[in-house]
C-alpha positions as CSV (number, residue, x, y, z in Angstrom):
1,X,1.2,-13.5,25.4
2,X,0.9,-9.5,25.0
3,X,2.8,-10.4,21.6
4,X,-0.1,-12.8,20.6
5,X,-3.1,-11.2,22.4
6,X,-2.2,-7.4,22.2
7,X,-5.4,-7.0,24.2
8,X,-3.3,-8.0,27.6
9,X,-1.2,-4.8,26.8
10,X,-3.9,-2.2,27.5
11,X,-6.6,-4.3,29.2
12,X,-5.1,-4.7,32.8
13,X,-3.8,-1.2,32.6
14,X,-6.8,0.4,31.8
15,X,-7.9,3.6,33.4
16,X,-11.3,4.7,34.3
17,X,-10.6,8.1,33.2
18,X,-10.1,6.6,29.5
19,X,-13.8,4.7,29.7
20,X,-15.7,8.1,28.7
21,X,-13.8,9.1,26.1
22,X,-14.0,5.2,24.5
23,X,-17.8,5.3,25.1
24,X,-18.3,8.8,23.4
25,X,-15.8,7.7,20.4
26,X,-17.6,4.2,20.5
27,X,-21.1,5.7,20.0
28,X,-20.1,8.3,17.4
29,X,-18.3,5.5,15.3
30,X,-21.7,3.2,15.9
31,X,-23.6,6.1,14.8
32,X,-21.9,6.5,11.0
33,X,-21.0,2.8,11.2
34,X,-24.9,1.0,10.8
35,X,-25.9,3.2,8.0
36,X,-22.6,3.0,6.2
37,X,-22.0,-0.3,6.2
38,X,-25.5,-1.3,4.9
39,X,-24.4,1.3,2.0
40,X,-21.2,-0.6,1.8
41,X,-22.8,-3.6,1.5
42,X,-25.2,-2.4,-2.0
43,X,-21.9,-1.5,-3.6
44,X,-20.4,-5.1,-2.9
45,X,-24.2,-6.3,-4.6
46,X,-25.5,-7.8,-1.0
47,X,-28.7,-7.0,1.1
48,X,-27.8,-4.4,3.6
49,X,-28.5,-7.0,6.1
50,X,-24.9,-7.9,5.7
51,X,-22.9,-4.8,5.7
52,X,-24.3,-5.1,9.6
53,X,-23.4,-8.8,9.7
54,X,-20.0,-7.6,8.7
55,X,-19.7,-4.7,11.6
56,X,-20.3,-7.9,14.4
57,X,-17.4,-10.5,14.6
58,X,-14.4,-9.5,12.6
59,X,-14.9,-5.8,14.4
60,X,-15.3,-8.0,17.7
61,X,-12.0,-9.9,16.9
62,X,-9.6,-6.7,15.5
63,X,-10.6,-5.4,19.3
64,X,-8.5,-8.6,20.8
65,X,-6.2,-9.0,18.0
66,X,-5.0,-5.8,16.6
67,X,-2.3,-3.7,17.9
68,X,-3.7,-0.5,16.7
69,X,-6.0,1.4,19.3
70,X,-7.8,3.9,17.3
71,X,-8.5,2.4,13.7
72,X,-12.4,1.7,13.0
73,X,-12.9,-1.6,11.1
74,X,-15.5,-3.1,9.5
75,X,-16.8,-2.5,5.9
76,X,-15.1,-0.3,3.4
77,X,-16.3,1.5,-0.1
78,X,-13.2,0.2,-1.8
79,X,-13.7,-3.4,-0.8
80,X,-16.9,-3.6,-1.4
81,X,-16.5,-2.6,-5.0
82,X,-13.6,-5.4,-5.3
83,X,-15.8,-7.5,-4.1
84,X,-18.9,-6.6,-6.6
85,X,-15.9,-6.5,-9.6
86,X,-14.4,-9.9,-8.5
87,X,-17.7,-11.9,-8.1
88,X,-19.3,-10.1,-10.8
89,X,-16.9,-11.6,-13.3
90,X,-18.0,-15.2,-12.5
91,X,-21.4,-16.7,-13.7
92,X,-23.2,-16.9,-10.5
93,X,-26.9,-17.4,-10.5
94,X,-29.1,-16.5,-8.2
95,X,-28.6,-13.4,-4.7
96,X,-28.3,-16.8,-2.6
97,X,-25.3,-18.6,-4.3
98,X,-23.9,-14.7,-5.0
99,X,-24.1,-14.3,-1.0
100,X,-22.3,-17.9,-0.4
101,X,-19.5,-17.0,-2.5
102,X,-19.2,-13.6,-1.0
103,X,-18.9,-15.1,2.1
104,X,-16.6,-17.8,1.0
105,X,-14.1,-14.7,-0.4
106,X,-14.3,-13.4,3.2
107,X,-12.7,-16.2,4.6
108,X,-10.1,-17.2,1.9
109,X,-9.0,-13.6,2.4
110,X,-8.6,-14.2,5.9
111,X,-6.9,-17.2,5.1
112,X,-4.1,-15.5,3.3
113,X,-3.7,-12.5,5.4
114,X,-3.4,-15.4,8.4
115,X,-0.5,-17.1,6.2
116,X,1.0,-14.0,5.4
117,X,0.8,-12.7,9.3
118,X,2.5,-16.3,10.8
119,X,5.1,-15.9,8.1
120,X,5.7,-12.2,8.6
121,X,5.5,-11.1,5.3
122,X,3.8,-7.9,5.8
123,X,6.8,-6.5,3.4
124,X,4.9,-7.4,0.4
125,X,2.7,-4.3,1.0
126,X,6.1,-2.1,0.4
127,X,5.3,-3.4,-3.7
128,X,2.2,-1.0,-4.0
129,X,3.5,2.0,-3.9
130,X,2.1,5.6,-3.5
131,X,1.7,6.8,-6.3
132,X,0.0,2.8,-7.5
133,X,-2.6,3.2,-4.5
134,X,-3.3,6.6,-4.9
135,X,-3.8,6.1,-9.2
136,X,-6.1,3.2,-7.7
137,X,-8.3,4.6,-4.5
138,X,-9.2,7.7,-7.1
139,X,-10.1,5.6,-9.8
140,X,-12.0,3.2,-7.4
141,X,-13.7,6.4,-6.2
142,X,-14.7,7.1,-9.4
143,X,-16.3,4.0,-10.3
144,X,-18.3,3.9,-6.7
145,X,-19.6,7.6,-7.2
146,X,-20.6,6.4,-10.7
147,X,-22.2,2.6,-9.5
148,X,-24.7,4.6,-7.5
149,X,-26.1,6.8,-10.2
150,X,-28.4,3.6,-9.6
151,X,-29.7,4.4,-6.8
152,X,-29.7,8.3,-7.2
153,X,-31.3,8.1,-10.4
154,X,-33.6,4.9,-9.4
155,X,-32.9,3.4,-12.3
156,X,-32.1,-0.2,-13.2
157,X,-28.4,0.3,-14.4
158,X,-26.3,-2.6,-16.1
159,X,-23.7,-3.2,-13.3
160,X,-20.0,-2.7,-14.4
161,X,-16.6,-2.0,-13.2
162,X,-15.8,-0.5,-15.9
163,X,-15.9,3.8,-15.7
164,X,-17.3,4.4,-19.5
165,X,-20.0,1.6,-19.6
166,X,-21.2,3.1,-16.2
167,X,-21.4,6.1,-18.1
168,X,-23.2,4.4,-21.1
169,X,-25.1,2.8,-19.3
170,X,-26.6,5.5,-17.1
171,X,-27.3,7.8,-19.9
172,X,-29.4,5.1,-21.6
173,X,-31.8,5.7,-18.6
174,X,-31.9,9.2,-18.0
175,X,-34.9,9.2,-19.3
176,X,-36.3,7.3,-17.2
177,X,-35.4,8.8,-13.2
178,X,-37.4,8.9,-11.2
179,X,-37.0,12.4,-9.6
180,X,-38.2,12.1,-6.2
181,X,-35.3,9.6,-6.1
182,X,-33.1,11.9,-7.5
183,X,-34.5,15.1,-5.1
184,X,-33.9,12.4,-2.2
185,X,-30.4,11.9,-3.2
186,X,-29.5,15.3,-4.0
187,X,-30.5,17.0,-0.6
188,X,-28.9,14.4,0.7
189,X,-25.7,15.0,-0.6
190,X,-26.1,18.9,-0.2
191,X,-26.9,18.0,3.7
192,X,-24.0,16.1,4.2
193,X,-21.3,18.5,2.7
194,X,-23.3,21.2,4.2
195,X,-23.1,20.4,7.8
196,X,-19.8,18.8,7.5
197,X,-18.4,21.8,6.7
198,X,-20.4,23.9,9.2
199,X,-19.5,21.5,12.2
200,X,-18.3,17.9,11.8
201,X,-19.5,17.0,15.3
202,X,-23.2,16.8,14.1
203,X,-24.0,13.3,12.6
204,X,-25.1,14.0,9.2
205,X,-24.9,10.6,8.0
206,X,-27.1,9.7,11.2
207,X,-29.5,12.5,10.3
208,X,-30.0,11.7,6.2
209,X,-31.0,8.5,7.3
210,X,-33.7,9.4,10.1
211,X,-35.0,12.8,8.0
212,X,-35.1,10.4,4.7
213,X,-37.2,8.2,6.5
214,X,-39.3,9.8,7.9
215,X,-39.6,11.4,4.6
216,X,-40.4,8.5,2.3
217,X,-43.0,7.4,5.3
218,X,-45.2,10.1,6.1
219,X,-45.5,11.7,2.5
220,X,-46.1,8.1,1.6
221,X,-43.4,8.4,-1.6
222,X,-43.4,4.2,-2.0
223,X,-46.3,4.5,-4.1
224,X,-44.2,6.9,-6.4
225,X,-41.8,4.4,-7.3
226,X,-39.1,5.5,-4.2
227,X,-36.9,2.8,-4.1
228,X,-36.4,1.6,-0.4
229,X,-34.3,-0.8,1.6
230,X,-37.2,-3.0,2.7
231,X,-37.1,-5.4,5.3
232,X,-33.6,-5.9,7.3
233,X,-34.0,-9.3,9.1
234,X,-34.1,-8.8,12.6
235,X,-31.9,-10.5,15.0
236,X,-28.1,-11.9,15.2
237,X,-26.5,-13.7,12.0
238,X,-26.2,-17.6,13.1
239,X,-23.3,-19.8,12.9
240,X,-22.9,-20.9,9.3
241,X,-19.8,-23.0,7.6
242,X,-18.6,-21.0,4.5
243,X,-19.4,-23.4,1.0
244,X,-15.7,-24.3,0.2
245,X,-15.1,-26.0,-2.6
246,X,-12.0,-26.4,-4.6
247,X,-13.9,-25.0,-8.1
248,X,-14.7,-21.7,-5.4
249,X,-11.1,-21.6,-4.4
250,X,-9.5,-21.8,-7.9
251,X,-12.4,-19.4,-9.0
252,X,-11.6,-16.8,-6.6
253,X,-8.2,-16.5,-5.7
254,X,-6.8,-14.3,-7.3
255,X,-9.0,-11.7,-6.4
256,X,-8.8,-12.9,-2.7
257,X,-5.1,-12.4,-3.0
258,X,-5.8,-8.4,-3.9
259,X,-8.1,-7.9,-1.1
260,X,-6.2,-9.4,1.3
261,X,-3.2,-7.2,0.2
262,X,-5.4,-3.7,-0.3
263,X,-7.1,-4.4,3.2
264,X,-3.9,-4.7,4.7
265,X,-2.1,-1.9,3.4
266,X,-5.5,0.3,4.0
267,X,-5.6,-0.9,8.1
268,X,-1.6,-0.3,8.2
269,X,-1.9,3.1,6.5
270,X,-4.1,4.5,8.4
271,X,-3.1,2.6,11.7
272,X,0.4,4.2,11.1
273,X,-0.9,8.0,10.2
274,X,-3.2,8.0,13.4
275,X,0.1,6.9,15.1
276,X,1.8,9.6,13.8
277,X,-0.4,12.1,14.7
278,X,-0.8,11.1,18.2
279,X,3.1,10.3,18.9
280,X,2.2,7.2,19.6
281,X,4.0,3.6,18.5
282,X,1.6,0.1,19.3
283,X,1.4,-0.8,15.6
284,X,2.9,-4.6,14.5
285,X,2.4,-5.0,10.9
286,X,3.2,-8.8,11.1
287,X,0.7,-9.0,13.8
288,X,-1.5,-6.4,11.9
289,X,-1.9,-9.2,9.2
290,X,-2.6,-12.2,11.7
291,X,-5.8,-9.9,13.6
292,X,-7.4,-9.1,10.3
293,X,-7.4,-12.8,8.9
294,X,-8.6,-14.1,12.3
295,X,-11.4,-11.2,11.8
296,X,-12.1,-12.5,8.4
297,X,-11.8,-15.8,9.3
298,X,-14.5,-15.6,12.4
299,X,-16.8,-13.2,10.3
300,X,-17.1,-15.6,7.5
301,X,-18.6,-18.7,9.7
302,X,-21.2,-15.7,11.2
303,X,-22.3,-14.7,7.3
304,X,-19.5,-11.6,6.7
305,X,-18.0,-10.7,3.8
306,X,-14.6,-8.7,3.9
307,X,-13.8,-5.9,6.6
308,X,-11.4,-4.1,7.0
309,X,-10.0,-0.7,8.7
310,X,-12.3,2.8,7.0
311,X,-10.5,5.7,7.0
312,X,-13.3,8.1,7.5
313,X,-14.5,5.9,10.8
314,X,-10.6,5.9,12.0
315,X,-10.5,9.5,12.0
316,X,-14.0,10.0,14.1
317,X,-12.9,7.6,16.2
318,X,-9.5,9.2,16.8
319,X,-10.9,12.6,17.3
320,X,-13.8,11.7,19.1
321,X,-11.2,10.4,21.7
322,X,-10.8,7.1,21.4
323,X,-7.7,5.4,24.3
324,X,-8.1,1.9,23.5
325,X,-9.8,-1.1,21.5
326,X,-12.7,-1.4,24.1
327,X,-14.0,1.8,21.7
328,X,-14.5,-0.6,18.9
329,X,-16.3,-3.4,21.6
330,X,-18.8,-0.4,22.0
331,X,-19.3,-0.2,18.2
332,X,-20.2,-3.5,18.4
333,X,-22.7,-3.4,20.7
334,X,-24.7,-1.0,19.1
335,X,-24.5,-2.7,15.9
336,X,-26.3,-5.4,18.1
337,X,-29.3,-3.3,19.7
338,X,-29.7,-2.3,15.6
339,X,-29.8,-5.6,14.8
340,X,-32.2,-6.9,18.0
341,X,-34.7,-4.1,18.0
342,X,-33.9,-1.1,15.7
343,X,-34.3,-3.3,11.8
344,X,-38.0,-2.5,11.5
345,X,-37.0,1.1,12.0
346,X,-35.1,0.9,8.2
347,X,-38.1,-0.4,6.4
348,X,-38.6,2.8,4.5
349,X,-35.0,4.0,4.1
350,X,-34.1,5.0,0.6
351,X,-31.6,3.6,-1.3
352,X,-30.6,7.1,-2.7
353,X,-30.4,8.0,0.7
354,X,-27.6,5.1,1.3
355,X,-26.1,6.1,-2.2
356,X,-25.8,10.0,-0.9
357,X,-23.8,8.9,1.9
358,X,-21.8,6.6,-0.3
359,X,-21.0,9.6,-3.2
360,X,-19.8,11.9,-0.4
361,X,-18.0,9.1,1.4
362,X,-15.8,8.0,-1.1
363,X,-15.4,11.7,-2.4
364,X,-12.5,12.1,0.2
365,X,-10.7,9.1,-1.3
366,X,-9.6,11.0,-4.7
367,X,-6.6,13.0,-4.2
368,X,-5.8,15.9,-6.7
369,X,-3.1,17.5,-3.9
370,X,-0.5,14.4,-4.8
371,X,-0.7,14.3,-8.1
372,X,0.0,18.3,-8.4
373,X,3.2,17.3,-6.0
374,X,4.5,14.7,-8.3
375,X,4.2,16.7,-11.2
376,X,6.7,19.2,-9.9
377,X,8.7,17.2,-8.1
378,X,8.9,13.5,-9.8
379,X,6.9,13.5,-13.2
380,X,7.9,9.6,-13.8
381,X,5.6,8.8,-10.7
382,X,2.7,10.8,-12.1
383,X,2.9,8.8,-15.3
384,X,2.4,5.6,-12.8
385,X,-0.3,7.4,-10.6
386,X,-2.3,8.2,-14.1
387,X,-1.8,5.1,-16.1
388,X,-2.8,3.1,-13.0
389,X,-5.9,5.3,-12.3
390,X,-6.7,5.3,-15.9
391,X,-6.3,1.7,-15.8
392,X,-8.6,0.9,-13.1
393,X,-11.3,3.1,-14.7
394,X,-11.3,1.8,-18.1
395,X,-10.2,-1.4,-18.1
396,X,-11.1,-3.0,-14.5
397,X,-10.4,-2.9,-10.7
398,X,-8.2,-5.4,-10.2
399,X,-6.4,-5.1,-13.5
400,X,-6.2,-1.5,-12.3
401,X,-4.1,-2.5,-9.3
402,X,-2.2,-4.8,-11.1
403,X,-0.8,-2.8,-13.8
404,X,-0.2,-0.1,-11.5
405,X,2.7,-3.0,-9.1
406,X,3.9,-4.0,-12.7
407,X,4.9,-0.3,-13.6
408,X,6.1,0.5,-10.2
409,X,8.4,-2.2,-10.6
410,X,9.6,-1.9,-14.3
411,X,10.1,2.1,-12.8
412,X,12.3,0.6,-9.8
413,X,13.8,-2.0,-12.1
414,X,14.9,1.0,-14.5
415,X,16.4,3.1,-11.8
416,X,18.6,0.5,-10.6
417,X,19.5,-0.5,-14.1
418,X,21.5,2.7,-14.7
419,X,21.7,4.2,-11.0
420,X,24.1,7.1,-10.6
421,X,27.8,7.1,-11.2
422,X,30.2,9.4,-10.2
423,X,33.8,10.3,-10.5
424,X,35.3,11.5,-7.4
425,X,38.1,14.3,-6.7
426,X,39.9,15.3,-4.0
427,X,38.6,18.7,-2.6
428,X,41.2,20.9,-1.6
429,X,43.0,20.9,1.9
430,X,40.4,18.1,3.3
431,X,40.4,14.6,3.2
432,X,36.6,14.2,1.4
433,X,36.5,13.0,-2.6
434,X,33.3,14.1,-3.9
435,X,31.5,14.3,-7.4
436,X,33.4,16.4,-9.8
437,X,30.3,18.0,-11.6
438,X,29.1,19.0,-8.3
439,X,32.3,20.1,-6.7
440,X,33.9,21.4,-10.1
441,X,36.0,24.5,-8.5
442,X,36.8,22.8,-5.7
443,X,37.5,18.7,-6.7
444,X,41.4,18.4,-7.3
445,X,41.9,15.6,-10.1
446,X,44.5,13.4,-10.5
447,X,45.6,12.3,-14.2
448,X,47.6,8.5,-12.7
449,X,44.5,7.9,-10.4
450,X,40.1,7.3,-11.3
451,X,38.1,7.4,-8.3
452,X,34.8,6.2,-8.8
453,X,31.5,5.7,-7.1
454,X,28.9,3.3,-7.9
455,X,25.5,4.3,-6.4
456,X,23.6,1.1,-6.2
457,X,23.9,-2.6,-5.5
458,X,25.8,-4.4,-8.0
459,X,23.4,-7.1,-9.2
460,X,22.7,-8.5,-13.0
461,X,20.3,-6.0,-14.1
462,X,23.6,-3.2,-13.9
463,X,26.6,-5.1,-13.7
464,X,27.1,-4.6,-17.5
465,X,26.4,-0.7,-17.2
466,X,28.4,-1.1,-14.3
467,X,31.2,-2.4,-16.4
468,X,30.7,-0.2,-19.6
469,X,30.8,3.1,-17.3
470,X,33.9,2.1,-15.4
471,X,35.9,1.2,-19.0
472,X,35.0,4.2,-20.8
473,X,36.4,6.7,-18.2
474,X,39.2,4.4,-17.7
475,X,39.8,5.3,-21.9
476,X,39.3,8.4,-21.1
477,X,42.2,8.3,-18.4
478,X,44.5,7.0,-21.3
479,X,48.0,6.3,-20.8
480,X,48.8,8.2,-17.1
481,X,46.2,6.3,-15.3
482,X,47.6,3.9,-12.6
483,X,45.2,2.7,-10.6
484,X,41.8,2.7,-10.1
485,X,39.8,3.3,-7.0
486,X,36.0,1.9,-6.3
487,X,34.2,3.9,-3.5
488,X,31.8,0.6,-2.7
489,X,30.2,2.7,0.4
490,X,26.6,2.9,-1.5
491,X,26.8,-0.8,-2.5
492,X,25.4,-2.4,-0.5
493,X,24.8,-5.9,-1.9
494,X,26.3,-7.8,-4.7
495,X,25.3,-10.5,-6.5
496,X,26.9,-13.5,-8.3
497,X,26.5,-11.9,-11.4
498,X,27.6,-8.7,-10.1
499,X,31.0,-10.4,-8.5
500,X,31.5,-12.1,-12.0
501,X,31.6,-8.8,-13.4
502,X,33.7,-7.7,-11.0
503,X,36.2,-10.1,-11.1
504,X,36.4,-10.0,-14.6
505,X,36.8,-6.1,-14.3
506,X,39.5,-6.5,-11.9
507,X,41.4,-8.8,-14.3
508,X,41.2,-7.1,-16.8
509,X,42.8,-4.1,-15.7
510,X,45.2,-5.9,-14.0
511,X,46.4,-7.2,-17.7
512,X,46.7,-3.7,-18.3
513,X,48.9,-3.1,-15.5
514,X,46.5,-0.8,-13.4
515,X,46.1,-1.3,-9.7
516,X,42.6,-1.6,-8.4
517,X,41.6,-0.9,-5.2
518,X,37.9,-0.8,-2.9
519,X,37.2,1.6,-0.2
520,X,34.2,2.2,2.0
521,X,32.5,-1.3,1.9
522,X,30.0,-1.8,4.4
523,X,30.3,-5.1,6.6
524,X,27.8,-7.2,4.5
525,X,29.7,-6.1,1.2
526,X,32.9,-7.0,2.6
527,X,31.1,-10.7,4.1
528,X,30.2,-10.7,0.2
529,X,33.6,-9.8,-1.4
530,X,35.1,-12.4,0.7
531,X,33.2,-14.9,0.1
532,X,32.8,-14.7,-3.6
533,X,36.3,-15.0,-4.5
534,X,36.6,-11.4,-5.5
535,X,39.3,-10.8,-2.6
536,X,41.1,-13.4,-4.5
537,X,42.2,-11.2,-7.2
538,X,42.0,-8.1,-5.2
539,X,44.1,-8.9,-2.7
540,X,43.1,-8.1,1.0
541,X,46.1,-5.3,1.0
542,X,43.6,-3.5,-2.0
543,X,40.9,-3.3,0.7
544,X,40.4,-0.2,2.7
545,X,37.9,1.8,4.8
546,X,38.4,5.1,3.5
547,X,39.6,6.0,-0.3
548,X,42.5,8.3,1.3
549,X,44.2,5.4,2.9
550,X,43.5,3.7,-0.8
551,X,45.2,7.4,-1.7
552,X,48.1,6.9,0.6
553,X,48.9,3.3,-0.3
554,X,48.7,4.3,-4.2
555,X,51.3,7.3,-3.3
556,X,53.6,5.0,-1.3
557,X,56.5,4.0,-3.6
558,X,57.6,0.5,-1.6
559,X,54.0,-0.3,-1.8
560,X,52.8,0.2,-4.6
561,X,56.0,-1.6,-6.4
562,X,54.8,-4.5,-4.3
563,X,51.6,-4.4,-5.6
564,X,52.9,-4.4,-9.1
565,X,55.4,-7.1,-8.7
566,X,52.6,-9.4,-7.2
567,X,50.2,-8.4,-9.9
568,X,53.1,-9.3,-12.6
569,X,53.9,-12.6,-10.7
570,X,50.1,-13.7,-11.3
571,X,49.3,-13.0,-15.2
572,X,53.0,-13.4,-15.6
573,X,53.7,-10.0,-17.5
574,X,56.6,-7.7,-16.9
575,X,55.7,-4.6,-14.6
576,X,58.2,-1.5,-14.9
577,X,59.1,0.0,-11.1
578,X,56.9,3.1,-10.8
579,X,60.1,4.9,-9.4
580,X,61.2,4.7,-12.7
């Protein structure tokens, strides 16, 4: 059941010495948590209301579901402007129907994390990449720090995903900020970074909120145009079916399908580096998937839209001390005091308040650090990292993502196409072959025997290279060479294409009279050779574990005259006796 309901793993075992530490890093996290997610929720274009809404159930649920015990859910910068870019492509009229459909993403992105959990495919995060996500969470960042000039300005900006008509658009209406929105916002920022710096124990978010209040209330600055949040309704969201229709589901899907993915590879990220730094091992990616579609799932019939793990609110709740899931529970419950008595209390909250804590927020989220590494290091990464995060600034979000997975995989697709190949030499007084360019004083060569290895597996995308590489140093061998030997201990899968090839390879230089033989095959290689027919015209004598028994057979006279006989008997061609 523990497998199902990780909750029975630390629940009976829990110690009372671990409940102050969960309620100090429960309270913390529901301190940042209620004025973030309402913040969260203006960049995914709802009423705050529902960034709240959206801290309730699916946080609830992750605390019974989820195998990791320190990662804060709920909602995320980076979703939330998925969210705004997904539904803001469709022609939906009206903040009602926009909120429905919201809604109705939540759950059909719980839906497919579900199906992807119960069929344990949590591999298909392994196709966004590093260098994809990181191009993609800095470009994102970029476009949320820009989506709230809004709000800091107090302007009425033309939405967009797009980086430059942000831009654009916001200089079109300089003219008109409103600067006590703009002084609002800016001290806000400054007080954030400020403190943060100074001590990160103090609640600055917590404290922007309560002294911009206060602010926009006693000096009365409604009347001067201060944009405010208004008023929050006041009590627990109600059980509500989601508006699923077939025109929603065909409408949306596709951008359900990305946040589902970016959701799950955020909450296994930073699950698995909070892991890492404790020394600690409870996370089950498969099971990771099936705990944040039930939390979608059971937010969306309680009026949530998408949550999902927040990497600022992980790492307060890991170093305020968090032991266990019950932290989250805590959360929870003072999202619902907020909710039950405390809404009137955000009345006169700015929204460039909100918008400070989002700019600094999200600041975190763009990396300059990796970049600089994979410039010295692997330059053909960078070119991924900076078309993807040019991508997702100029052309859109999700097209962002998605050219970033198609690159990866052309980049992976090219590397495999011509992986490395090496001729091998015999280094002196030891049994090891190793890469003559690297080994060049040491490798002994042999003018009657080609040793080669093949650093990949043997599939149709290289099977040709595979082929051309192997002929041209056999021409290069000329008229000594006897045999050649394949060092198959980096192959570790081939395909039908690639046995084809090798087959035909094998032929052919057995028309030429040259002995082929493979060492070093790993188990499922040899399963494969077997069972493809290429042992047919290899022979199982030509199979070995290491090349120097492949050596040792080549140098044995009776052998290798056996070899050559058989060989002749087969294409029917005369073989001269090698002791001639």
């Amino acid at each position: 059941m523990q497998r199902f309901l990780p909750f029975l793993g630390w629940l009976p075992n829990y110690k009372k010495t671990d409940f102050p530490k969960d309620l100090v890093a429960g309270l913390t996290v529901g301190i940042v948590l209620v004025p973030q997610a309402m913040a969260y929720a203006m960049i995914a274009g709802l009423p705050p209301v529902y960034g709240l809404y959206a801290s309730l159930y699916p946080v609830l649920t992750y605390a019974f579901l989820g195998t990791s015990r320190q990662v804060g859910m709920g909602p995320v910068a980076m979703d939330s402007l998925l969210v705004a870019a997904g539904l803001g492509a469709l022609a939906i009229s009206g903040i009602e129907n926009y909120i429905a459909m919201a809604i109705v993403l939540g759950f059909l992105v719980g839906v497919v994390q579900l199906v992807l959990g119960l069929f344990r495919m949590g591999f298909l995060v392994n196709f966004l990449s590093k260098p994809v996500i990181s191009g993609f969470t800095s470009g994102a960042a970029v476009i949320i720090i820009f989506s709230q000039l809004k709000h800091l300005l107090g302007v009425d900006i033309d939405k967009s995903s797009q980086f430059h008509r942000l831009v654009i658009n916001a200089f079109q209406k300089l003219g008109d900020t409103n600067g006590y929105d703009l002084t609002i916002g800016l001290i806000g920022i400054l007080f954030i970074v400020l403190l943060k710096k100074w001590d990160k124990r103090i609640p600055a978010i917590l404290l922007v909120v309560l002294l911009g209040t206060l602010a926009v209330y006693f000096l009365n600055l409604e009347q001067y145009g201060v944009e405010i949040v208004g008023m929050v309704p006041k009590g627990l969201p109600s059980f509500q079916v989601p508006n699923i229709t077939s025109k929603n589901v065909l409408d949306i899907w596709p951008i359900a399908l990305t946040l589902a993915l970016v959701g799950y590879l955020e909450t296994i990220s930073i699950g698995k580096a909070i892991e890492e730094k404790n020394n600690t091992d409870y996370i089950d990616s498969n099971q990771e998937l099936i705990a944040l579609g039930g939390s979608n799932i059971v937010g969306a019939f309680f009026q949530s839209y998408i949550s999902t793990a927040s990497f600022s609110r992980s790492a307060i709740n890991n170093d305020s001390g968090a032991r266990t899931n019950l932290a989250g529970i805590i959360s929870v419950l003072l999202v619902v005091l907020t909710l039950l008595f405390l809404t009137p209390l955000f009345y006169y909250l700015p929204n460039a308040a909100l918008a400070s804590i989002i700019m600094v927020s999200v600041l975190g989220l763009i990396d300059i650090g990796y970049p600089k590494r994979l410039w010295i290091h692997r330059k053909d990464e960078l070119v991924v990292l900076l078309i993807t995060f040019l991508a997702t600034l100029f052309i859109g979000i999700t097209e962002g993502i998605l050219v970033g997975v198609l690159l990866s995989l052309l980049l992976m697709v090219f590397r495999t196409s011509k992986p490395h190949f090496a001729v091998l030499g015999n280094i002196r007084n030891s049994d090891y072959y190793k890469n003559i360019r690297r080994f060049k004083n040491e490798a002994v060569l042999r003018d009657d025997l080609l040793i080669v290895r093949f650093d990949a597996q043997l599939y149709f995308g290289n099977s040709n290279y595979f082929k051309k590489q192997l002929m041209k140093y056999v021409a290069l061998k000329g008229n000594a060479l006897k045999a050649v030997i394949l060092n198959a201990e980096a192959i570790n899968y081939i395909d039908a294409t690639g046995a084809n090839t090798l087959i035909k390879v094998i032929d052919e230089l057995h028309r030429r009279g040259l002995q082929f033989y493979i060492a070093g095959a790993i188990g499922p290689t040899r399963d494969i050779i077997y069972r493809s027919g290429i042992i047919d015209v290899l022979k199982t004598e030509c199979l070995f574990v290491r090349i120097k028994e492949a050596v040792d057979q080549f140098d044995d006279p009776e052998c290798m005259n056996d070899l050559q006989h058989k060989v002749a008997h087969q294409y029917g061609t005369r073989v001269t006796d090698v002791t001639d």
